[in-house]
C-alpha positions as CSV (number, residue, x, y, z in Angstrom):
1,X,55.6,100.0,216.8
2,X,58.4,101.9,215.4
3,X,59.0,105.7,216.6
4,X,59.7,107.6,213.5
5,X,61.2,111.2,213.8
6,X,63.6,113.3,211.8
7,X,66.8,111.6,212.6
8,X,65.7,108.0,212.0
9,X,63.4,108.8,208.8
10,X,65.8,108.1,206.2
11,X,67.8,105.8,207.8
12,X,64.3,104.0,207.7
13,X,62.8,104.4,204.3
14,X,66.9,103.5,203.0
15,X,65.3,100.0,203.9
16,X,63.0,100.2,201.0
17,X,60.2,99.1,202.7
18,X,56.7,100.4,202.2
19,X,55.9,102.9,205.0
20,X,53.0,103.9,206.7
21,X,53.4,107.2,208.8
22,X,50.7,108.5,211.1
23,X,51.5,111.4,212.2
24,X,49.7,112.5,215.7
25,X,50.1,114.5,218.8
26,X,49.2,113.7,222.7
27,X,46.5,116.1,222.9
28,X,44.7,115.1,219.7
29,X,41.4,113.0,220.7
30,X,40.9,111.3,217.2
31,X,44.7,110.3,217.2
32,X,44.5,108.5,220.3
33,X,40.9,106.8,219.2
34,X,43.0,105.4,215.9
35,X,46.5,104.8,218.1
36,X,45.2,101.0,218.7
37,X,44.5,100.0,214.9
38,X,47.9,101.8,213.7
39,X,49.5,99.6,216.6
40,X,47.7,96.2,215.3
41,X,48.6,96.8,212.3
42,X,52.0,97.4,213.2
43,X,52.2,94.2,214.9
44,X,50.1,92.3,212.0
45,X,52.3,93.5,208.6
46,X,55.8,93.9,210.8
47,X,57.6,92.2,208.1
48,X,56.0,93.6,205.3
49,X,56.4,97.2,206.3
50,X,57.4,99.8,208.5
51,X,54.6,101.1,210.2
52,X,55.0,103.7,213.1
53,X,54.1,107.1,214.9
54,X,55.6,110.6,214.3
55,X,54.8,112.8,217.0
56,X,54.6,116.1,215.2
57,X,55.4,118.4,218.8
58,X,58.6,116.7,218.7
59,X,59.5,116.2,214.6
60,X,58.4,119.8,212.7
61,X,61.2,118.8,210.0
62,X,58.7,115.6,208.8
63,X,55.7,117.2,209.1
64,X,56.8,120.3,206.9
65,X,58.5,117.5,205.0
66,X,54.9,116.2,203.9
67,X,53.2,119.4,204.5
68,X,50.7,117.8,207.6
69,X,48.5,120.5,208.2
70,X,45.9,118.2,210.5
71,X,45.7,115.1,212.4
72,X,46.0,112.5,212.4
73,X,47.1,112.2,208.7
74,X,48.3,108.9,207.8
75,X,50.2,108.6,204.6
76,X,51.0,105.6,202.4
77,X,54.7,106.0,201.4
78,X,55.9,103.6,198.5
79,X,59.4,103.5,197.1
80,X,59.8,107.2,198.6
81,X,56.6,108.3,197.2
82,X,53.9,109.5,198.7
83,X,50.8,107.4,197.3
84,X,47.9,107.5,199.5
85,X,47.3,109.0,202.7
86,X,44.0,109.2,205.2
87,X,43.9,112.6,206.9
88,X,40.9,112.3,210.1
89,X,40.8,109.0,211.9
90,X,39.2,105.9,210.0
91,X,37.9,102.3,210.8
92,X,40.8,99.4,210.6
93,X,39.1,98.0,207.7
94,X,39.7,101.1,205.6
95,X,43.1,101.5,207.0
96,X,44.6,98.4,206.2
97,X,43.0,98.8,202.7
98,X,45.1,101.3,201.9
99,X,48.2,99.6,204.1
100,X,47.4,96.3,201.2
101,X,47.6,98.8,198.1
102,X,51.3,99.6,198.7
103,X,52.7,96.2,199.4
């Protein structure tokens, strides 16, 4: 599970990967409840796309970046495009539909 924040994000999607972002914060219930699918998933598509955790306490620049207003919002990032994005916390199966429209 990679750790994105605002000093590694473009260093990142300059990989040209798909990316999946979920953005979250210690204190939010529903993040935590999603935290192990984002995590399987993580481990599951490794090589097909950068999937990881911005912790929006610690990385204000990303979240203003893709104006995140709640959490957990995950978004679907596609050749530097946003392109879908799941804002509350959602079953796997729904998750990783999305994650399988972008690669």
């Amino acid at each position: 599970m990679t750790a994105i924040t605002d000093a590694n994000y473009n260093e990142l999607a300059a990989q040209g990967k798909p990316m999946v972002l979920d953005f979250w914060a210690t204190w939010c219930g529903p993040c935590r409840k999603i935290a192990p699918i984002i995590e399987a998933l993580a481990n599951d598509y490794e090589s097909q796309a950068i999937i990881g955790k911005v912790d929006i306490e610690e990385n204000e620049e990303l979240a203003a970046q893709f104006g995140v207003r709640n959490i957990p919002t995950i978004l679907y990032i596609k050749n530097g495009e946003v392109v879908d994005k799941q804002v509350g916390a959602a079953p796997r199966p729904v998750l990783e539909e999305k994650l399988k429209g972008i690669l």
